[in-house]
TITORTOR-717973 format. One record per residue (C-alpha): residue in three letters; y negated, x, z. Coordinates in pm, whole numbers, plus 50000, padded with zeros to 5 digits. Each point is the difference from the previous one (the first is absolute). Example, Ala and Ser with C-alpha at 12.3 -4.5 7.8 and 13.67 -1.06 7.14 Angstrom:
% TITORTOR-717973
R, Ala, 50450, 51230, 50780
R, Ser, 49656, 50137, 49934
% end
This chain:
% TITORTOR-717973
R, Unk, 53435, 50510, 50138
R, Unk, 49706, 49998, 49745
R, Unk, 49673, 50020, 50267
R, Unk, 49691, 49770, 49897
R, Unk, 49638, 49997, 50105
R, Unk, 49786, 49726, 50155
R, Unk, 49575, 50033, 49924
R, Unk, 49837, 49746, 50153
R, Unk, 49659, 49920, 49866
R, Unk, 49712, 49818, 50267
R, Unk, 49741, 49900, 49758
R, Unk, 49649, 49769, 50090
R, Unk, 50227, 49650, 49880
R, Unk, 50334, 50052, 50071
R, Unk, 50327, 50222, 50163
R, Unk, 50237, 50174, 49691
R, Unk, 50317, 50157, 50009
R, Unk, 50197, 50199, 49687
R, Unk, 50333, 50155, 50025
R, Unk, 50042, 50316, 49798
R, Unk, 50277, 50254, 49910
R, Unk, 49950, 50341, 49949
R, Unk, 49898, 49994, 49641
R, Unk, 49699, 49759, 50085
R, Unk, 50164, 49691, 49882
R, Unk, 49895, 49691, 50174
R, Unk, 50293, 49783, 50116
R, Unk, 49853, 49740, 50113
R, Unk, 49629, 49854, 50184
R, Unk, 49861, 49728, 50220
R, Unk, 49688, 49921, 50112
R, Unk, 49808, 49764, 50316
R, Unk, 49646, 49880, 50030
R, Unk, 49790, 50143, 50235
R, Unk, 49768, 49810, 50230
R, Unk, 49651, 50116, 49965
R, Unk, 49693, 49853, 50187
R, Unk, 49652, 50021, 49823
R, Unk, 49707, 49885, 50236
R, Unk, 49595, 50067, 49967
R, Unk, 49849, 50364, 50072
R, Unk, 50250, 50116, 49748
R, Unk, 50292, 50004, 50302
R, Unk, 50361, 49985, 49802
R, Unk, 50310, 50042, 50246
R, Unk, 50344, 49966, 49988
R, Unk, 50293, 50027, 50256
R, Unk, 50252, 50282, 50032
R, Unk, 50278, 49778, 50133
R, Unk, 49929, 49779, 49695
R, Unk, 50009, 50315, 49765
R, Unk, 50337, 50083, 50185
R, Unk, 50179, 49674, 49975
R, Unk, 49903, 50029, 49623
R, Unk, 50123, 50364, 49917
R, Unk, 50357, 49890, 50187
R, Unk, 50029, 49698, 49793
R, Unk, 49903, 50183, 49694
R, Unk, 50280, 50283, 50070
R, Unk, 50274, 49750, 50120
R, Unk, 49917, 49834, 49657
R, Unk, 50014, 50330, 49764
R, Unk, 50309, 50109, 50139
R, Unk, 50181, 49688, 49957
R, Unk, 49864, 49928, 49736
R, Unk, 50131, 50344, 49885
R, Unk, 50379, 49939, 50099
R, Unk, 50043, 50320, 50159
R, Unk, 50119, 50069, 50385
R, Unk, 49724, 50070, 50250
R, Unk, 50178, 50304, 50064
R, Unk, 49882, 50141, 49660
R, Unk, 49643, 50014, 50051
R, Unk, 49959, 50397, 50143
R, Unk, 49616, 49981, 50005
R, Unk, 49663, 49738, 50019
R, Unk, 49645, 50121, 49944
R, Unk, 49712, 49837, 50039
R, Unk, 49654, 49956, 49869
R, Unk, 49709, 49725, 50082
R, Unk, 49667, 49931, 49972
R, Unk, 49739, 50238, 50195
R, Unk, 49950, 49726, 50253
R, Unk, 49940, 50039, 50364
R, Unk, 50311, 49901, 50245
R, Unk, 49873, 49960, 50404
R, Unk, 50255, 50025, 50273
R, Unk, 50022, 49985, 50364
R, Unk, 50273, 50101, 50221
R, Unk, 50351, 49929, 49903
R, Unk, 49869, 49968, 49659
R, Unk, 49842, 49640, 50074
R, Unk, 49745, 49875, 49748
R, Unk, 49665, 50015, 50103
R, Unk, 49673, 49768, 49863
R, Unk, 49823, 50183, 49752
R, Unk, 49705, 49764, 49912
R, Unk, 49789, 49675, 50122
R, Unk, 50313, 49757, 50018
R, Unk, 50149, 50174, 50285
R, Unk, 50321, 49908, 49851
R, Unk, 50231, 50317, 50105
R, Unk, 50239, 49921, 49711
R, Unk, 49690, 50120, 49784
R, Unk, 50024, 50338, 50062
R, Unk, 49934, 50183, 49708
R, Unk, 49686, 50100, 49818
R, Unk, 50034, 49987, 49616
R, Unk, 49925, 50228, 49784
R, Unk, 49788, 49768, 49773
R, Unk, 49800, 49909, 50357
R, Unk, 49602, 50124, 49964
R, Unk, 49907, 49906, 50396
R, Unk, 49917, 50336, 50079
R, Unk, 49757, 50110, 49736
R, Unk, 49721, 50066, 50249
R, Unk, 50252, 50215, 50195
R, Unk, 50098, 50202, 49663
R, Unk, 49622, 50046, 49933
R, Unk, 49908, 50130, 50335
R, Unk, 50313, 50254, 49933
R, Unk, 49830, 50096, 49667
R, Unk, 49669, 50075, 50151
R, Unk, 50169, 50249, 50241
R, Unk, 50113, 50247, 49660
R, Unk, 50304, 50072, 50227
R, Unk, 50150, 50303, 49798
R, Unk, 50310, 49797, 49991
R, Unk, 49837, 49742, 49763
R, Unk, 49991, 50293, 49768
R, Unk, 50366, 49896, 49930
R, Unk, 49966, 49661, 49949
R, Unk, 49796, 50043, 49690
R, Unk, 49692, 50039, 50206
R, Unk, 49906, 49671, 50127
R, Unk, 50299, 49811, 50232
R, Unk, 50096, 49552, 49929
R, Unk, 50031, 49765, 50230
R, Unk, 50341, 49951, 49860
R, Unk, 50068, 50284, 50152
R, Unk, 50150, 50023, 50342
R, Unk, 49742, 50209, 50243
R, Unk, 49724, 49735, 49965
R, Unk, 50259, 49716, 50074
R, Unk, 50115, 50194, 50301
R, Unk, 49620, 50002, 50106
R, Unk, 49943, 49652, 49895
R, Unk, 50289, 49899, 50227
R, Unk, 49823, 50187, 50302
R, Unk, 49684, 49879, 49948
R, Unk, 50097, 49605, 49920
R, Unk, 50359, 50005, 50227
R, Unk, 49944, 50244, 50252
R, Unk, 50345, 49805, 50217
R, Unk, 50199, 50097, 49661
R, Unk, 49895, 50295, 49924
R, Unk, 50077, 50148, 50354
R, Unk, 50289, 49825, 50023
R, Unk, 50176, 50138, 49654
R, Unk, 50311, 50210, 50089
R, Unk, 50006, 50064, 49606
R, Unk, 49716, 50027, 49708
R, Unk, 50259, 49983, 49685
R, Unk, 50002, 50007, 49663
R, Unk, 50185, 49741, 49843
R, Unk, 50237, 50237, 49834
R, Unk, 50056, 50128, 50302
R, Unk, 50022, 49715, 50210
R, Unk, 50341, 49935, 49780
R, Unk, 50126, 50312, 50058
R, Unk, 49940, 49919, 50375
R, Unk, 50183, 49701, 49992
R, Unk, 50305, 50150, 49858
R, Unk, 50055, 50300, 50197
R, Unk, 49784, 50038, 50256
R, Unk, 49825, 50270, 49893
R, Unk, 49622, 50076, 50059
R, Unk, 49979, 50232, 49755
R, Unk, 49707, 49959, 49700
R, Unk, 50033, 50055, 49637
R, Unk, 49737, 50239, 49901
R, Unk, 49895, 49775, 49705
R, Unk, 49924, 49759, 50229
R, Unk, 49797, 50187, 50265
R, Unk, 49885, 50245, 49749
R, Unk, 49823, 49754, 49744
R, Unk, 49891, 49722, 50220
R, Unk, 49957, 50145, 50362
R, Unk, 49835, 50310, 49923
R, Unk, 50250, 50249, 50116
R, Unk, 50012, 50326, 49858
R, Unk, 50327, 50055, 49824
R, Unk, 49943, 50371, 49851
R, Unk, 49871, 50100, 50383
R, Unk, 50267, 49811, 50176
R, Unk, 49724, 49841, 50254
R, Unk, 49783, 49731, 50082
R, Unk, 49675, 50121, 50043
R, Unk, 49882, 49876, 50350
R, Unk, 49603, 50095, 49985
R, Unk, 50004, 49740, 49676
R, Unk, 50162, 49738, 50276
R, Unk, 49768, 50051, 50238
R, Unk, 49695, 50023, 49775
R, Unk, 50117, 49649, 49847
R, Unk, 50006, 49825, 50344
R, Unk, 50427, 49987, 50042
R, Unk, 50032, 50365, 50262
R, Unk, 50228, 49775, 50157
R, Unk, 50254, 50039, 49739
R, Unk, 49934, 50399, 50017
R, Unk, 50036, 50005, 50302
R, Unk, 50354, 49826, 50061
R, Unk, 50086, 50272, 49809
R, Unk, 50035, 49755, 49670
R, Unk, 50259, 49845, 50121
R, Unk, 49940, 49652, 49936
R, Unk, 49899, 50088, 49622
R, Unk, 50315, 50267, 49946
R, Unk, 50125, 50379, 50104
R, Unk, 50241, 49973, 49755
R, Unk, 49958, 50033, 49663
R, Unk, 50262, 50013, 49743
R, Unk, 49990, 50075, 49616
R, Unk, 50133, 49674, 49811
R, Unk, 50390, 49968, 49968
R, Unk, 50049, 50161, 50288
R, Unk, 50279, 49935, 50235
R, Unk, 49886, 49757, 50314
R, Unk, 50343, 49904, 50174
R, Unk, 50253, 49750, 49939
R, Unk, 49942, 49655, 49980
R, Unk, 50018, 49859, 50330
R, Unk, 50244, 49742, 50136
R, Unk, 49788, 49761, 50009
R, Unk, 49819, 50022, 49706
R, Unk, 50279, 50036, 49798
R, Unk, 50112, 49623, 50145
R, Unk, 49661, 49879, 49902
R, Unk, 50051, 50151, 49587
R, Unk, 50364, 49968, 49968
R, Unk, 50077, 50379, 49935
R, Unk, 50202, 50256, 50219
R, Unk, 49870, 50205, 50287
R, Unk, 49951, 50326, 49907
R, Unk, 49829, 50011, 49677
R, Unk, 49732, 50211, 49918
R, Unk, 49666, 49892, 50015
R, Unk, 49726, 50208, 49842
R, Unk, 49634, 50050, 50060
R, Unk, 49827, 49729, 49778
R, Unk, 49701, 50037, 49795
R, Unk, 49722, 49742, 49911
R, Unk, 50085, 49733, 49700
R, Unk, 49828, 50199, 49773
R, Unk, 50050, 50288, 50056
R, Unk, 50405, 49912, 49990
R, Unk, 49869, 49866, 49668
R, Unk, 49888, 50346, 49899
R, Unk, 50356, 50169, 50124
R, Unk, 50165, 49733, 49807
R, Unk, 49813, 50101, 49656
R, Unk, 49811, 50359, 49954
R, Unk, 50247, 50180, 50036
R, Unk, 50287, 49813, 49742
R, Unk, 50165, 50168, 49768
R, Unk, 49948, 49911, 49605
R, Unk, 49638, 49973, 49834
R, Unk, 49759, 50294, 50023
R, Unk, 49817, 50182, 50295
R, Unk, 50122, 50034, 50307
R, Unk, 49879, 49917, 50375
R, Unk, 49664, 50218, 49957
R, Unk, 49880, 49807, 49680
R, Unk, 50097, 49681, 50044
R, Unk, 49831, 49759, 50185
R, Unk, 50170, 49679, 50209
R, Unk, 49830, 49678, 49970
R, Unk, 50131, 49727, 50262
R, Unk, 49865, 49657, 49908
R, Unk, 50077, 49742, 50215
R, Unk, 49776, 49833, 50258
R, Unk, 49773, 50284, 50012
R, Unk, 50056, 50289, 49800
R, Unk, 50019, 50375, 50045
R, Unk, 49972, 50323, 49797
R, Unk, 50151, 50285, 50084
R, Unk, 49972, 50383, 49844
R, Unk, 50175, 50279, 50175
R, Unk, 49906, 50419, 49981
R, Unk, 50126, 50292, 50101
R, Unk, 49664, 50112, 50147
R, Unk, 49743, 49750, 50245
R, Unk, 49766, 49833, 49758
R, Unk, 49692, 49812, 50186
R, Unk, 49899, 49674, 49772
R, Unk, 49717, 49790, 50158
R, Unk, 50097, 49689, 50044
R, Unk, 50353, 50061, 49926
R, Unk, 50209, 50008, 50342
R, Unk, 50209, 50363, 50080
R, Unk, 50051, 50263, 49915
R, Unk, 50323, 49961, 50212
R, Unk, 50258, 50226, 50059
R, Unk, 50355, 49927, 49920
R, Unk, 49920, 49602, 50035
R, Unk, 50178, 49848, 49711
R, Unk, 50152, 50303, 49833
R, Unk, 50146, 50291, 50274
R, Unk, 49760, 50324, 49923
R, Unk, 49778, 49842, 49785
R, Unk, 49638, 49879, 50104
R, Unk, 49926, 49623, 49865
R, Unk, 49675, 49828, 49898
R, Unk, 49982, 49635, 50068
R, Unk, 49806, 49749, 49810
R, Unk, 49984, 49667, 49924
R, Unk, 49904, 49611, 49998
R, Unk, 50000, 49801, 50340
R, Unk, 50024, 49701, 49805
R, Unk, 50231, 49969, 49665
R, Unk, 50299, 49806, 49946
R, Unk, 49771, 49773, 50274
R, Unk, 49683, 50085, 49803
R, Unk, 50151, 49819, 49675
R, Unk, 50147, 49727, 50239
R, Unk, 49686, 49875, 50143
R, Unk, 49844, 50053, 49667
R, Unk, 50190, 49748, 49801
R, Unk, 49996, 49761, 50258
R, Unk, 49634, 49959, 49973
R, Unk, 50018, 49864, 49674
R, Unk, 50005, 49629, 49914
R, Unk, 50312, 49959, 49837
R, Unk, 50200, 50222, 50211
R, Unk, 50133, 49717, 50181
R, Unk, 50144, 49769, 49673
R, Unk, 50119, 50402, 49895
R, Unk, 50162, 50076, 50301
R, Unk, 50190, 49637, 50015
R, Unk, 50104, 50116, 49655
R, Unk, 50135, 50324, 50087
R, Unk, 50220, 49844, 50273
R, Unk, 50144, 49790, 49795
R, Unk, 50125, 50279, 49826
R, Unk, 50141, 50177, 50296
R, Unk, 49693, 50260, 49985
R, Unk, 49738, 50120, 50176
R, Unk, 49608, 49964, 49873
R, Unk, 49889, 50323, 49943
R, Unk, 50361, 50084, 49806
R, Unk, 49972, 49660, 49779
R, Unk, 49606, 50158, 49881
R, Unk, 50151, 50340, 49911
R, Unk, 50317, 49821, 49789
R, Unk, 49736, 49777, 49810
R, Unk, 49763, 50305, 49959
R, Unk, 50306, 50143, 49804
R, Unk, 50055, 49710, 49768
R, Unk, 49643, 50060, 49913
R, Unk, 50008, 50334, 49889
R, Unk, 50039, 50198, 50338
R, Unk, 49762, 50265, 50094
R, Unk, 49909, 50105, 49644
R, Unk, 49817, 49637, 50009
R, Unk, 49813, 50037, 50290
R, Unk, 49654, 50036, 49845
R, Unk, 50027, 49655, 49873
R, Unk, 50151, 49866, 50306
R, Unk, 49743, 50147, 50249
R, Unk, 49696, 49943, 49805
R, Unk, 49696, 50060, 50264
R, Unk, 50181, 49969, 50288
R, Unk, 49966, 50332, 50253
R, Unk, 50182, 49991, 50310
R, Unk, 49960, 50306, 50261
R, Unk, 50221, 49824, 50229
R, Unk, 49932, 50179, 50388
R, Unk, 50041, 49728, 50214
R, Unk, 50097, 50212, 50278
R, Unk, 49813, 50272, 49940
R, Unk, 50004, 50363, 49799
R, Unk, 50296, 50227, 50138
R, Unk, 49920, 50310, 49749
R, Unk, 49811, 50166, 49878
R, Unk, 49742, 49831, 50179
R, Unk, 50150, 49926, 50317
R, Unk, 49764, 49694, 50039
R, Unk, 50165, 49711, 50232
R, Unk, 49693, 49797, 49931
R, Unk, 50032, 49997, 49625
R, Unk, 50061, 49650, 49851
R, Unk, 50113, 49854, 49685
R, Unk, 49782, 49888, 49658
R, Unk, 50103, 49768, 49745
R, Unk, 49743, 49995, 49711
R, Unk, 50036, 49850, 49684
R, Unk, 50116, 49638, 50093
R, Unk, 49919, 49683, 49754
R, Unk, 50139, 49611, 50076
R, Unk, 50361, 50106, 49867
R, Unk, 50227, 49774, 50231
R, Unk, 50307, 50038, 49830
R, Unk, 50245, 50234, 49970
R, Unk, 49808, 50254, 49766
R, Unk, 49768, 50005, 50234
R, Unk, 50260, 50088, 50293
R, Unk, 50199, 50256, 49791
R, Unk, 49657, 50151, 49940
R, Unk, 49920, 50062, 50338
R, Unk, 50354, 50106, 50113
R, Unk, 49986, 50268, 49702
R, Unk, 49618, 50117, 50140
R, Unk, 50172, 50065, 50319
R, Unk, 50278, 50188, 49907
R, Unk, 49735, 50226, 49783
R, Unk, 49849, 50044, 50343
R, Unk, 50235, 50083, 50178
R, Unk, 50081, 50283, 49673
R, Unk, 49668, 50119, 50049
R, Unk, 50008, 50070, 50336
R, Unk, 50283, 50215, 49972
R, Unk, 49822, 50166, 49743
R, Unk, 49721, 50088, 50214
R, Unk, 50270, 50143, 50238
R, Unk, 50140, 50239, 49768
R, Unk, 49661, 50106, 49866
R, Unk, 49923, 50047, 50362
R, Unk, 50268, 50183, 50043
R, Unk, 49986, 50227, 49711
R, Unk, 49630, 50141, 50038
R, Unk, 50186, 50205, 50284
R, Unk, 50237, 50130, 49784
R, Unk, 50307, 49706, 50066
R, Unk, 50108, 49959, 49680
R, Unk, 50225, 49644, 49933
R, Unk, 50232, 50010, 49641
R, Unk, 50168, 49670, 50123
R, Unk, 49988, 49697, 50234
R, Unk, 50328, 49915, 50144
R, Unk, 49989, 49602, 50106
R, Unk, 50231, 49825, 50284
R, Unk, 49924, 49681, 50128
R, Unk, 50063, 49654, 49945
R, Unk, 49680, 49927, 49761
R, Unk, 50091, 50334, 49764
R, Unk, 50318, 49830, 49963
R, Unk, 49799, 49854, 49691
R, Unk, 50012, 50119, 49678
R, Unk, 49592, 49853, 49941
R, Unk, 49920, 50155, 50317
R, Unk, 50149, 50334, 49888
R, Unk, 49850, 50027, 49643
R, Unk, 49659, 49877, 50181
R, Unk, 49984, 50330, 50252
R, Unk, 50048, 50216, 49696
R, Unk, 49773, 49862, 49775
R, Unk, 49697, 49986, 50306
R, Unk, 50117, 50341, 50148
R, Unk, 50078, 50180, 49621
R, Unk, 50293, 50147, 50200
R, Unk, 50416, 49968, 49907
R, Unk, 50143, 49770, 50270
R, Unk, 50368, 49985, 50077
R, Unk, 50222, 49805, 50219
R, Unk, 50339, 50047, 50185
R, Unk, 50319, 49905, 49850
R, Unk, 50024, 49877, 50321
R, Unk, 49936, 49605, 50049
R, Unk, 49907, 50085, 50410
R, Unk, 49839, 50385, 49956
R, Unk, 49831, 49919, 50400
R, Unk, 50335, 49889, 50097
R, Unk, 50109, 50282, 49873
R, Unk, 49814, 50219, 50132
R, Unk, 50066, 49914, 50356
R, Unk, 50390, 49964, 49928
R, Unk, 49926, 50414, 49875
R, Unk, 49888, 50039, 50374
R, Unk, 50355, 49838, 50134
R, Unk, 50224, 50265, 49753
R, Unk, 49792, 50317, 50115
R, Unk, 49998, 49882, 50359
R, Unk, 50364, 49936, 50004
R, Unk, 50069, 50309, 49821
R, Unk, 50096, 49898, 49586
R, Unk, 49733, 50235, 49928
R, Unk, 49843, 50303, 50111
R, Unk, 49651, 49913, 49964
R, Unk, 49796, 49724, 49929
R, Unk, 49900, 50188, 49607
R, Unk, 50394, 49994, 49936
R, Unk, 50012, 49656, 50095
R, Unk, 49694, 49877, 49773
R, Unk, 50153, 50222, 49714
R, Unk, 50372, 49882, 50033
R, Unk, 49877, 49602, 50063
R, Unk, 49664, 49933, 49838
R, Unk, 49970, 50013, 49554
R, Unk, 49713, 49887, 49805
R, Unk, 50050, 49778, 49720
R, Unk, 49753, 49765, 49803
R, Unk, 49682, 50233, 49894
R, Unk, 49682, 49852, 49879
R, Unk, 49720, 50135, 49832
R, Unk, 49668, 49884, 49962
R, Unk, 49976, 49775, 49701
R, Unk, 49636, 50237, 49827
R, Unk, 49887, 49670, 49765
R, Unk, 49908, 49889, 50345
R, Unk, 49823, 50300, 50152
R, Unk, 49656, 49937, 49846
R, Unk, 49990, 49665, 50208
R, Unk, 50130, 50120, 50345
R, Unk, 49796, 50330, 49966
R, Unk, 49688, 49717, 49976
R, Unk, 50131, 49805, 50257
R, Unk, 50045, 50270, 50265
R, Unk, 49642, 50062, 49966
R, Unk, 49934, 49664, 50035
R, Unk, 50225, 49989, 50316
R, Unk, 49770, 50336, 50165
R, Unk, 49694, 49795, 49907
R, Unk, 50104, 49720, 50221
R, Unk, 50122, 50174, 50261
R, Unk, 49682, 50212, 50019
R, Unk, 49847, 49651, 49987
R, Unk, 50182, 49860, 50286
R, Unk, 49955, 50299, 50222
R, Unk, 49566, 49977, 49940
R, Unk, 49968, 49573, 50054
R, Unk, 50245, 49969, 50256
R, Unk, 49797, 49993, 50324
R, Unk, 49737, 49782, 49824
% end
């Protein structure tokens, strides 16, 4: 029987499931909204038996949908946002935030409530920091963990389990404890290339508890991605619709499953060490990898073996993108008569902008299109290079335009931004000697051509994308076939199931503009950084 391969994708909206066979080709997908509760003090939550219900749907769907038997499926992998999953015993869900509400028992990644908690952890210079680029976010998950103690003291020591979401799923399908080490590695401050936590930095932070329980509410055992777990259980395998038995794999986080699904495809030029992924969708995140440790300020890692086995990553990125352009648009007058448009034609906003910046020339038109307008658009803050959670957005340049040149305008100042700030990444980046030939993109916005040609022309770099229509699916259904034995490693699996297609290259008639521009952008930002506490 021909053996297929679930990946099941968590993202910040909504539960996705792809099934692949072994050449990478995508049978079939589904998809459930997420609930997601936004309330003041920047608190976002979700639930995890909302999150389930969604990813069993989603799979019941794809495989249906798919006309193959159950039976077929050999192996599911997993990968979610970095968000923060609270249990108590018997894996009840326990209330994370003011509502009380035990059903909200997760702390999103997105979620800035603990920023005084991250920058008491800064002021310690805990030597661990030195792998998190040097300064720790309160996206992270040790100053939610103390932000739980310190604001729910009843959850906090009631928690049987501190999990990842990635791991959570795991979890829930075969009862395994065990952690991925991209998880713990990148957002928990374990150290992957020393095979510890590093108790003194616990202790020192205010959470010895955790040290001293031996780390076993936060994880003991760590497991490279792909790796075997168990068998689906009995019971979970009721809830999805699949066999007992199957092989679930150690997940990774969303991007980082984006980067799997991508960097290392075969076709185009460079290979995993010169190519860098791009993951645009809510937020979005950059990721390099090296043979050797490089230390980038503001640029999370290095980490050992946390996206790629053996090789050491360096994690940048925007906390706000596909979200960042979102909110942007939506501020403008005549988003709402342009949004009732879009519908109409069965599309979203932000999609019906890029498909009428096209009939007007596309990117090569942009001058004329943007005029004055200058967007840095860090509504939630800096993630690299300047790790700055209290960074906010600009918009400069605005006249009385409240029609739709006016909107297009702004959307295309955003996406500039957004180009820019990748830019500043990989210059980051290269100063200590990371050099970047290509960006890589996954994600739902890089689905767009516009958005494509846009990150070339504001980085200067060749971007590619996946032949793949799902390359984060993908990636996680790569975790499935190595855990369930198709291949031998996770690098044969990305070789044998991943190929680069479409290759862009920046368009130089326009390189006068952005390289004006981008200083324009640094101006700002500089700006922003000296008036806002006045």
């Amino acid at each position: 029987m021909t053996q297929y391969f679930l990946g099941v994708d968590v993202g910040t909206g909504s539960a996705r499931a792809g099934l692949f066979d072994a050449a990478g080709d995508m049978l079939s997908s589904a998809k459930r909204d997420i609930k997601i509760w936004h309330e003041a003090d920047n608190i976002v939550e979700q639930s995890s038996n909302d999150i389930w219900q969604a990813v069993c749907e989603s799979v019941r769907e794809a495989v249906a949908k798919a006309g193959i038997p159950p039976e077929a499926v050999a192996g599911i992998g997993y990968d979610a946002t970095c968000s923060l999953v609270v249990l108590g015993e018997g894996g009840r869900p326990l209330a994370v935030g003011p509502s009380g509400d035990p059903e909200r028992n997760i702390i999103v990644w997105m979620d800035h409530r603990a920023v005084e908690q991250a920058d008491r952890i800064n002021a310690t210079q805990a030597g661990v920091l030195t792998y998190v680029g040097g300064t720790i976010s309160p996206e992270m998950q040790t100053p939610k963990l103390l932000w739980l103690k310190e604001n729910k003291p009843d959850t906090f020591g009631l928690a049987w389990q501190f999990f990842d979401l990635a791991d959570f799923l795991t979890f829930k399908s075969c009862g395994s404890l065990a952690r991925s080490a991209c998880t713990v590695t990148c957002k928990w401050t374990y150290l992957s290339h020393e095979n510890r936590w590093d108790a003194g930095y616990f202790h020192e932070i205010g959470l010895g508890e955790l040290a001293d329980e031996g780390f076993d509410r936060i994880g003991t055992d760590i497991r490279p991605a792909g790796e075997y777990l168990g068998g689906l259980s009995d019971m979970a395998a009721s809830d999805l619709g699949l066999r007992p038995g199957i092989a679930v794999a150690s997940g990774l986080i969303d991007a980082h499953a984006g980067g799997i699904g991508t960097v290392g495809a075969r076709g185009a030029a460079g290979d995993v060490l010169s190519r860098m992924a791009y993951v645009f969708g809510t937020s979005a995140c950059t990721m390099t990898t090296t043979k050797e440790p490089v230390f980038v300020d503001g640029v999370w890692g290095p980490y050992h073996s946390a996206m790629v086995p053996v090789l050491w990553l360096n994690e940048g990125g925007q906390s706000a993108a596909g979200a960042a352009i979102d909110h942007l648009i939506h501020m403008h007058p005549y988003s709402a008569v342009a949004e009732k448009q879009a519908t109409e034609k069965g599309t979203g906003l932000a999609d019906s902008l890029a498909a009428e910046t096209q009939a007007r020339g596309g990117a090569a038109s942009i001058a004329a299109i943007v005029g004055s307008i200058h967007v840095v658009p860090e509504f939630l803050g800096n993630r690299a290079p300047f790790a700055d959670p209290d960074a906010r957005a600009i918009i400069a340049g605005l006249d009385l335009d409240a029609g739709i040149d006016g909107l297009i305008g702004l959307y295309l100042a955003g996406l500039c931004g957004l180009g820019y700030g990748a830019r500043q990444i990989v210059e980051a980046q290269k100063a200590k000697g990371v050099v970047t030939e290509m960006i890589v993109v996954s994600g739902g916005a890089a689905r767009s051509a516009l958005v494509r040609q846009i990150l070339a022309d504001s980085t200067g770099l060749t971007v590619a994308a996946s032949t793949s229509p799902e390359p984060v699916l993908l990636g996680s259904a790569m975790l499935g076939a190595v855990a369930a034995n198709a291949f031998s490693d996770l690098g044969a699996a990305m070789e044998a199931m991943s190929e680069l297609g479409e290759v862009i290259r920046p368009n130089l008639e326009c390189a006068n503009w952005h390289e004006r521009r981008f200083e324009a952008f640094t101006m700002l930002q500089a700006t922003m950084r000296r008036i806002r506490d006045c």
